[in-house]
N, C-alpha and C positions, 0 to 999 in steps of 0.2 A: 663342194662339188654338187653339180646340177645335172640329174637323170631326166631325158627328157623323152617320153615314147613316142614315137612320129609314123605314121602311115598315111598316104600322098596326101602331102600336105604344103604344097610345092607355094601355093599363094600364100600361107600366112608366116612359114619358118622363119623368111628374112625379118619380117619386123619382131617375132620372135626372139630372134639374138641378137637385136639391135635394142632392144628393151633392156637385157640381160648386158650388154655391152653400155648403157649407158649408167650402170648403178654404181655407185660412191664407193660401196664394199665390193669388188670386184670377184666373183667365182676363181677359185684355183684352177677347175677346168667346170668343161659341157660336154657333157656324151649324148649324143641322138640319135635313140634304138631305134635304128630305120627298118620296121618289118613290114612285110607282106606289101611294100610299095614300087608302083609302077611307073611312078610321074617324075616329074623332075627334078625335089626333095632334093636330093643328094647333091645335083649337080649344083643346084642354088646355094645348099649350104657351104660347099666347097670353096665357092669363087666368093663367097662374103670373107671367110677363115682368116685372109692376111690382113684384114681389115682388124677383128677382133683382137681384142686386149685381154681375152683369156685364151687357155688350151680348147681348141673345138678337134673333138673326135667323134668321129661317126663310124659304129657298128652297123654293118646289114645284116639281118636275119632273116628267114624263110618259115613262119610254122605252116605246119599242115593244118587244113580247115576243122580237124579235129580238135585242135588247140589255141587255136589262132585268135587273137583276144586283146582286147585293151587292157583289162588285168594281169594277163600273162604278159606281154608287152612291158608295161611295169615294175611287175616285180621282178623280171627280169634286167632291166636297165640299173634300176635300184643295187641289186646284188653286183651288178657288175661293177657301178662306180663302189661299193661296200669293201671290196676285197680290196680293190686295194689304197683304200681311206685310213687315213689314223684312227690310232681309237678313242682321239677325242675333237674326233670329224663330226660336223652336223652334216647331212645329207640334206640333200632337196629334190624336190623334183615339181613338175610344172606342165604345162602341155605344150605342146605344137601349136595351137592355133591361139596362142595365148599371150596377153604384153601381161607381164609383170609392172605394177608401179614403179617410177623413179626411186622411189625410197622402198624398194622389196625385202632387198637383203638386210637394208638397214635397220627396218622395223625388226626383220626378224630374231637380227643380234638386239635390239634393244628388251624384246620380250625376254630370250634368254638370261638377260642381264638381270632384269626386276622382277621377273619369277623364277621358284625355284623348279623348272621343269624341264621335260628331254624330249618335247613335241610341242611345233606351232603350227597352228591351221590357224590359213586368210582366209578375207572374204574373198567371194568371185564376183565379180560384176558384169554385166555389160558394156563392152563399147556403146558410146553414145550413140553413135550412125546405127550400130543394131536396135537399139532401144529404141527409136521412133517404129522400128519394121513392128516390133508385135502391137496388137492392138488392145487397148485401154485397157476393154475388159479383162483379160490375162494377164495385164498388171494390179488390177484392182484386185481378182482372185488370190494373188500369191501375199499382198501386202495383208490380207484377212489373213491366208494360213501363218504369216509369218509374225503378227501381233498374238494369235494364239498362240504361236510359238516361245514367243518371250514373255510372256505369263506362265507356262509352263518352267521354264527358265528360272524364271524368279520362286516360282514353288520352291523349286531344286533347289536354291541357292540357299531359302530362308529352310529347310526340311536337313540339309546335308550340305553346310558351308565348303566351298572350297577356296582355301587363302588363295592357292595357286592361281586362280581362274575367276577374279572377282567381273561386278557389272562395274564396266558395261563389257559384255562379249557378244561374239554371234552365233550362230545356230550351225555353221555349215562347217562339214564334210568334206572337202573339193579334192582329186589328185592336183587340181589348179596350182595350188598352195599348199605343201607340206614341207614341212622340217623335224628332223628327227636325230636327235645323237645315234650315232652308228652304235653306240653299247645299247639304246635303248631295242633299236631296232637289230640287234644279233640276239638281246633276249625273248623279243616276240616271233622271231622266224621269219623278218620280214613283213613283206606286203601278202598277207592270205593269198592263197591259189583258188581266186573265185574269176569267172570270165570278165564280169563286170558290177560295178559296185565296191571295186577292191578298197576305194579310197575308204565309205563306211566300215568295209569289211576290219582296216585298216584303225580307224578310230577306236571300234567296239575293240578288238583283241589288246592294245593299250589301254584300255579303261579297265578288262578282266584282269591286266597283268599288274593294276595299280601304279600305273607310269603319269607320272601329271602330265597334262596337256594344257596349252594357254588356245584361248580362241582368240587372239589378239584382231580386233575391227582393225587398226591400223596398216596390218598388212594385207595388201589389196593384188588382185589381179582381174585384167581384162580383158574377157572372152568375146568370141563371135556368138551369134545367134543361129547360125546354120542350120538347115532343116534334114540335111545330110551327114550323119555324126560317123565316127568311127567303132564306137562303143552300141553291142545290142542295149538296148535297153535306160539309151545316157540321155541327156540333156537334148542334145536334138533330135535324136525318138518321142522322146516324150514333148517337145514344143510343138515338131509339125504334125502328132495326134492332137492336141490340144485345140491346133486352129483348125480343125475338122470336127471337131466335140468335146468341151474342157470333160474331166474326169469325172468319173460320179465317187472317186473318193479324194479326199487329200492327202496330200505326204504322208507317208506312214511311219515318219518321225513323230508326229504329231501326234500322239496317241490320246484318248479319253485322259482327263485328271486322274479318273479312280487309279487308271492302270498304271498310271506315271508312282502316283503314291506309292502304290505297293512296290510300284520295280526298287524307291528309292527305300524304302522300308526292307528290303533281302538285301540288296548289295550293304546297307548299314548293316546289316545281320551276319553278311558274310564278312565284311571285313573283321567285325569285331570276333567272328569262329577263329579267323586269322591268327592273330593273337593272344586269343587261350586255347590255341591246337587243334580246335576242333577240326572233327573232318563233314566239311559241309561245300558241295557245289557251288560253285559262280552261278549267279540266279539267270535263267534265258529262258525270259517271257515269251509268249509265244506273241506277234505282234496283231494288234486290234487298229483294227481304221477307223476312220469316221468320213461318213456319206458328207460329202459338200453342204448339202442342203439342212443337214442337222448340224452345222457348224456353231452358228450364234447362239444355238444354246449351250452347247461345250464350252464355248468363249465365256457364258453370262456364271456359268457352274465355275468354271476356273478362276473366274475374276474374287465367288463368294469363296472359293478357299485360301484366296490369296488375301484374299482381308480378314481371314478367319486367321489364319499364320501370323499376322503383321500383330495381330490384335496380343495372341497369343505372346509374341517375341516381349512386346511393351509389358507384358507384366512380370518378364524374366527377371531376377535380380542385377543390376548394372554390371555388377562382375561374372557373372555366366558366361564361360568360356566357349561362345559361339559366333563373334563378332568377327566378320571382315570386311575390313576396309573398304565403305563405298555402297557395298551392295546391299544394303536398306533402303537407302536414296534413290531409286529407281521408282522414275515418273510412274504413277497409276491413271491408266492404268499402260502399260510400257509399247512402246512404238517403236521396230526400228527403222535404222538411219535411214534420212530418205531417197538413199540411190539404192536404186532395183537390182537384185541383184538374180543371179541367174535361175531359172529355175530347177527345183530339186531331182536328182537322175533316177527316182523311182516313178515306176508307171501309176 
């Protein structure tokens, strides 16, 4: 089943589920939480319906501007397709303004398959016709935060192996692309009750509840670049500040090494309190930025701790039960793929 949050979104719906209607593993249905919308959404989606080759149901909803929210929106449509899903239903949900790749669904069952986990996050991308609209420099920007990114990654990986989630993975978050077993997501509560950000909001409450997640690069979705988002604070708030004056900080995924260390040094601490009973909190760092302009030196510190790790691993004994498959083998120092992919929804 495919929860899809929609607010007038009258021009991009039809190729929407015309994406979702051309995929190999066909949806058992689509639901498209039509809220706070005044355009012609509804009526588009309608007249495509006898076309589709799955169940297309569309709920309209009303919130009041007190609540009214891309997040709420969400985990509302989520819950709805939830109830009434088997309980050994994978969930998905996607955007409005979004194609899914030809192989979407496919990849997504095939991650399920090869890892042992109850959560897949895709990458997001750009449409190619968007991807000419921004200009170089905000591609050159994001390709540094996102190489810093995947050095921090690789720390993680060589610091706190995860079989589940080996390299190559990617970095992102997206409501774009999620998949979740319905058991996983009735023990988390759902999609958090935050306005916006739910998707992070979303990753972090599965990682506290110890639910494996695959970041599988293979499943792909692609977005508009719009300078006019739905979401306070989403992807296209933050593009069309960008081309007015890029950020004086970056992602705030992206944290210093020092801080990354420590976070992966307590979550080992708590898992292992786990286990012999202790009673010891889930670690929530408070989070640290880094000024754009102080980047390349973050970069050049993470690069010396990550050869400081490698160095370390080599003199393990062979049988040291910390090997997974693949992720030592990652290029130094690590680059990813080279389609661009969207920019991150924090300011």
């Amino acid at each position: 089943m495919v929860a899809i949050p929609v607010c007038n979104e009258q021009e991009h719906i039809i190729p929407c589920l015309l994406a979702l209607a051309a995929q190999k593993h066909l949806p058992h249905r689509v639901v498209l939480w039509i809220n706070n919308t005044t355009d012609e959404t509804d009526n588009r989606a309608h007249s495509l319906a006898h076309r589709l080759p799955f169940k297309l149901e569309t709920v309209t909803v009303s919130y009041p501007p007190s609540i009214a929210s891309a997040g709420q929106a969400r985990r509302d449509a989520m819950a709805y397709v939830a109830k009434t899903a088997s309980s050994d239903a994978i969930l998905l949900t996607t955007d409005a303004d979004s194609e899914v790749a030809g192989d979407w669904i496919d990849s997504i069952l095939k991650a399920f398959i090869q890892y042992p986990v109850e959560a897949v996050f895709g990458r997001v991308l750009l449409l190619p016709e968007e991807y000419r609209k921004i200009p170089p420099h905000l591609h050159e920007d994001e390709k540094l935060e996102r190489a810093y990114g995947a050095i921090l990654d690789q720390i993680g990986l060589l610091a706190n192996p995860e079989p589940h989630d080996p390299w190559p993975r990617h970095l992102e978050h997206s409501g774009a692309s999620i998949a979740v077993t319905r058991e996983a997501w009735n023990r988390v509560g759902g999609i958090p009750g935050v306005p916006s950000g739910e998707d992070r909001a979303f990753a972090k409450v599965l990682r506290q509840n110890g639910i494996a997640v695959r970041h599988a690069p293979q499943v792909k979705v692609y977005v508009s670049a719009r300078l006019q988002g739905r979401a306070r604070g989403g992807m296209a708030e933050t593009l069309a500040r960008r081309l007015i004056a890029q950020d004086e900080y970056i992602d705030d995924a992206f944290e210093p090494v020092s801080r990354r260390l420590l976070r992966l040094r307590r979550e080992r601490t708590y898992w292992q309190s786990q286990s012999s009973c202790l009673d010891i909190s889930y670690p929530d760092l408070p989070v640290v930025c880094i000024r754009r302009n102080d980047l390349q030196q973050h970069h050049e510190r993470a690069l010396r701790v990550l050869k400081r790790l490698r160095q370390l691993k080599q003199r393990l004994p062979k049988k040291f039960p910390i090997e997974t498959a693949g992720q030592y083998d990652i290029p130094f120092p690590a680059l990813t793929a080279p389609e661009s992919s969207v920019f991150h929804d924090r300011p």
